[in-house]
N, C-alpha and C positions, 0 to 999 in steps of 0.2 A: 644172784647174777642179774646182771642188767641187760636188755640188748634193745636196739633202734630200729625202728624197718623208716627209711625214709623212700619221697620220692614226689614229684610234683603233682598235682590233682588228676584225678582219672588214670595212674600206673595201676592200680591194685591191691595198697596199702589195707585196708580194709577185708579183701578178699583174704587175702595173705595170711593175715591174723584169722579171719574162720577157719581155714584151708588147718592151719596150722592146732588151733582145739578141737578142727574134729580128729584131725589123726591122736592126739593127747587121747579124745575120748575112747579114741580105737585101741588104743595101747593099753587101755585100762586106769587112766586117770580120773581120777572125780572130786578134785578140788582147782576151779579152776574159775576165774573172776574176770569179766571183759566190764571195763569201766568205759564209759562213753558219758558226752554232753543230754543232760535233762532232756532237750528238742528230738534227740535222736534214738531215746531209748527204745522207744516201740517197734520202729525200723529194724533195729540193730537185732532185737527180740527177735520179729518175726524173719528174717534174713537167719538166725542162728537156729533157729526153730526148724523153719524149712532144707537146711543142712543136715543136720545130726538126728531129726528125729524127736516125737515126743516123750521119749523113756529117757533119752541121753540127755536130752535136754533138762533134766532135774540136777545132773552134776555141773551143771553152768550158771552164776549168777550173771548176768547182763543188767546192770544197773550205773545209773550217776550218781557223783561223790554223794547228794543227800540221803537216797536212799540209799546207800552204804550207811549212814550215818543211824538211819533210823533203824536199821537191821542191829547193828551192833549195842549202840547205847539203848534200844528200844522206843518205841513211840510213847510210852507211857514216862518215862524217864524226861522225854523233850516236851510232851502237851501238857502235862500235870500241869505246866506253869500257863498263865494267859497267853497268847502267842503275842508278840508285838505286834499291831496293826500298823499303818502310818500314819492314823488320824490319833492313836495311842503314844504316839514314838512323838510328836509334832507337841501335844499337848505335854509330856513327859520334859519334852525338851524346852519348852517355855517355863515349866515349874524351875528345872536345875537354873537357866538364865537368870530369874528373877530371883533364885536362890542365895547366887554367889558374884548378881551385880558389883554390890559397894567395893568386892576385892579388885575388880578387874581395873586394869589401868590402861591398855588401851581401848578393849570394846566396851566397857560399863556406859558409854553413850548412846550406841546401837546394842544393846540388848534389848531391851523391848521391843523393837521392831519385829513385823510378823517378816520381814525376809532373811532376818537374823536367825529365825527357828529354821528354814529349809536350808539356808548355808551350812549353820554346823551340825545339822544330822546329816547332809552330803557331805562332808567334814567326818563325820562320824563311822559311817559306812567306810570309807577310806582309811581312815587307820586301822580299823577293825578287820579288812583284808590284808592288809598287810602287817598285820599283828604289832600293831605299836600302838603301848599302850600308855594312860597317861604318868604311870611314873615316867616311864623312858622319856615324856617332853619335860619333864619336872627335873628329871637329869641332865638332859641337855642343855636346859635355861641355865641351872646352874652352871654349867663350866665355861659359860660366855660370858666375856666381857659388855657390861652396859650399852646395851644399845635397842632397837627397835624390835627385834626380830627375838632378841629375848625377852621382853615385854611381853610380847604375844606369846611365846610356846610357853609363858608362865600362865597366862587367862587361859587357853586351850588345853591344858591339863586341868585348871580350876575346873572349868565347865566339861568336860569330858568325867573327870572324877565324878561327879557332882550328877549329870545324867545317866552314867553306869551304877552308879550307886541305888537312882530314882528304879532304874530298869530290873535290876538284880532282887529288887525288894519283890516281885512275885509275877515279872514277866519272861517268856524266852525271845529271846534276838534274834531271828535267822541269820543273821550277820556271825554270830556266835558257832555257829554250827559245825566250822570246818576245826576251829579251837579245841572243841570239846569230842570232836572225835577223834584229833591228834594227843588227846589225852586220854584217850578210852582205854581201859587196862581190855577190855576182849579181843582188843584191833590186833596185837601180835598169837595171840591165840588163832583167830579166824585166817590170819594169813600166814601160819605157819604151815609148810612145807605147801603151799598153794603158788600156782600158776598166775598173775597175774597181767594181765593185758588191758593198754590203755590208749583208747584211737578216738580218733578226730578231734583231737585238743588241738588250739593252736596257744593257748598258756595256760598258766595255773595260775592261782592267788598265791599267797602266802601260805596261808593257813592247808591250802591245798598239797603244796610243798612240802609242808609240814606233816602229814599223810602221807606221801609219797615214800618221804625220808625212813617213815616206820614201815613201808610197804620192802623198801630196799634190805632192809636190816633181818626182817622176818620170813619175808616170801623167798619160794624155791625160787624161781624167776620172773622177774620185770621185763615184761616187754612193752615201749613206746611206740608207738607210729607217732609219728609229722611227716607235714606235708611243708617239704623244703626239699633243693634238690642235690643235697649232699650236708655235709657237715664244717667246708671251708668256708673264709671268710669270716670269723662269726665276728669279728668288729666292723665288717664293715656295714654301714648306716643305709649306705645305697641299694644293698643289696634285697633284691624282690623277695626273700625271704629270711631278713634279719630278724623279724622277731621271733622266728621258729625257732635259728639257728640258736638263738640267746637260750632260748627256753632248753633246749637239748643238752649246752654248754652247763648249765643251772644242774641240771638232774645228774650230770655226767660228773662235776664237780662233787653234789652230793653222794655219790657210788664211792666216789675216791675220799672221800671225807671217813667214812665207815666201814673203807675198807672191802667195797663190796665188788668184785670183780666185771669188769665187761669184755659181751664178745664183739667180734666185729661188725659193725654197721650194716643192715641188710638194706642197700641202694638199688630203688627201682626206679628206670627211667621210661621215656615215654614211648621208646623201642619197644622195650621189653612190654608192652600193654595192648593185647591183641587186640582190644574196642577200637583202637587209635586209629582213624583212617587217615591211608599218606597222604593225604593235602593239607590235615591236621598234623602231622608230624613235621612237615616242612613248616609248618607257621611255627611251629615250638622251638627246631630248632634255629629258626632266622628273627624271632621278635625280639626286637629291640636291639638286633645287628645290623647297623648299615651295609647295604648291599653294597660289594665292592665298584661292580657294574657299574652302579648308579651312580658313585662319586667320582669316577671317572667319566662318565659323561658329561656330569654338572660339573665338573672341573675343565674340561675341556671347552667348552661353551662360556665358561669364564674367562678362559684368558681368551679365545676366537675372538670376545667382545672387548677383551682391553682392559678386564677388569682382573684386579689378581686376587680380589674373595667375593664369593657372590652378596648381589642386595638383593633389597627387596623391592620388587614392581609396586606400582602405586596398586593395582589390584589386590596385593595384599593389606595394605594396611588399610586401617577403623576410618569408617566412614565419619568426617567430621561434624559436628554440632551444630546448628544453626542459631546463633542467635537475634 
């Protein structure tokens, strides 16, 4: 089961979600997992610690996605290997360049170049969160017709192939990490019939999604918090919380892919959040609403003056330049 608790920063989203594993804990539950950002984990710990108590607190994991990762697959499974450094990954990546130069047909001029190693390991980093991998540009090239762009997603799988290959011979990627624990045979074990909850994201990766997606399938229930302040609009661009909504739409998408039921939307708004003092309440709900007041006054003072849309006084505009 899936559910959302949304609502704009400072309703309670947070609190909600504790409120909500310690009664679980009360009821007699003890598998139950609150995923949170790396920055935030120890906060999150001691905030759930000082709730529930030091006993109960053994049936709660409070961790971010890597150390999920390292729970499951184990640490000795991920460090056996060298870890990738970036003076490793940099050096790595200039051997694969100079490896598979002569094939390239647009970059074999700039491969040598030392700025050519930092472009396609942040090149590298980037496909690798969003899990595309260099077959999929080796297929893509092929189904284009000749032209530049297939040129290139032909060299960028060369060289991509060719540094995962260098890497794979006896180093781990942290890049890799979210990959292999969306492959973890333990990951639907450990979250069967478990509670899971997930706060203060405002997205996921790929590979994260891809966790998520096993999360949805195996867990008793998923619960998200985001911080947006409902669920409409989600195409619109403008809107001050479009990439949450996208992210919600994403996961909501995935539930109905697998078949996995949701309930309805738990909407907190900035009413409903006793911290909120009313002078903050009134800026939240009036910002970025023109005061009707106001434009009736600056509208009236426009035509008074003859003018039928306002300008602008020369005390507004940029001081000119002297030359």
């Amino acid at each position: 089961m899936l559910q959302f608790v949304s609502g704009p920063s400072g309703t309670g989203k947070s609190e909600k979600i504790r409120d909500r594993i310690k009664a679980l804990v009360e009821s007699g539950e003890d598998k139950l997992t609150l995923i949170v950002p790396e920055q935030f984990s120890f906060t999150c710990h001691k905030d759930m610690l000082a709730l529930v108590g030091a006993r109960d607190m053994q049936k709660i994991d409070v961790l971010p996605f890597t150390k999920l990762s390292e729970k499951l697959i184990g640490k000795p499974a991920l460090y056996e290997r060298c870890r990738l450094s970036d003076t490793s990954a940099a050096v790595l990546m200039s051997l694969a360049l100079r490896q598979v130069k002569d094939e390239l047909t647009v970059y074999g001029k700039t491969a040598g170049r030392p700025s050519s190693v930092k472009e396609f390991l942040s090149l590298s980093s980037e496909l690798k969160q969003n899990l595309i991998t260099p077959d999929m540009l080796s297929e893509a090239s092929e189904k284009m017709s000749p032209c530049l762009l297939k040129a290139k997603l032909a060299d960028i799988a060369l060289i991509m192939r060719a540094y995962n290959e260098k890497v794979e011979s006896g180093y781990f990627d942290p890049e890799d990490l979210m990959t292999e624990l969306a492959g973890c045979e333990g990951l639907d074990a450990y979250m069967s019939g478990r509670y899971v909850f997930i706060d203060s994201f405002r997205g996921f990766t790929a590979g994260e999604y891809a966790v998520i997606e096993r999360m949805l399938l195996s867990a008793k229930e998923v619960c998200v918090a985001l911080c947006t302040d409902g669920f409409d609009d989600e195409g619109d661009i403008t809107d001050f919380f479009a990439k949450t909504k996208n992210t919600a739409a994403r996961i909501a998408r995935l539930a109905r892919k697998n078949g996995v039921a949701a309930e309805d939307p738990v909407v907190l708004t900035a009413e409903t959040a006793a911290s909120h003092h009313p002078s903050l309440l009134f800026l939240k709900r009036r910002f970025a609403r023109p005061c009707p007041e106001c434009l009736r006054a600056n509208a009236a003072q426009s035509l008074s003056a003859g003018r039928q849309t306002p300008t602008l006084s020369a005390s507004m505009l940029p001081p000119q330049s002297k030359s």
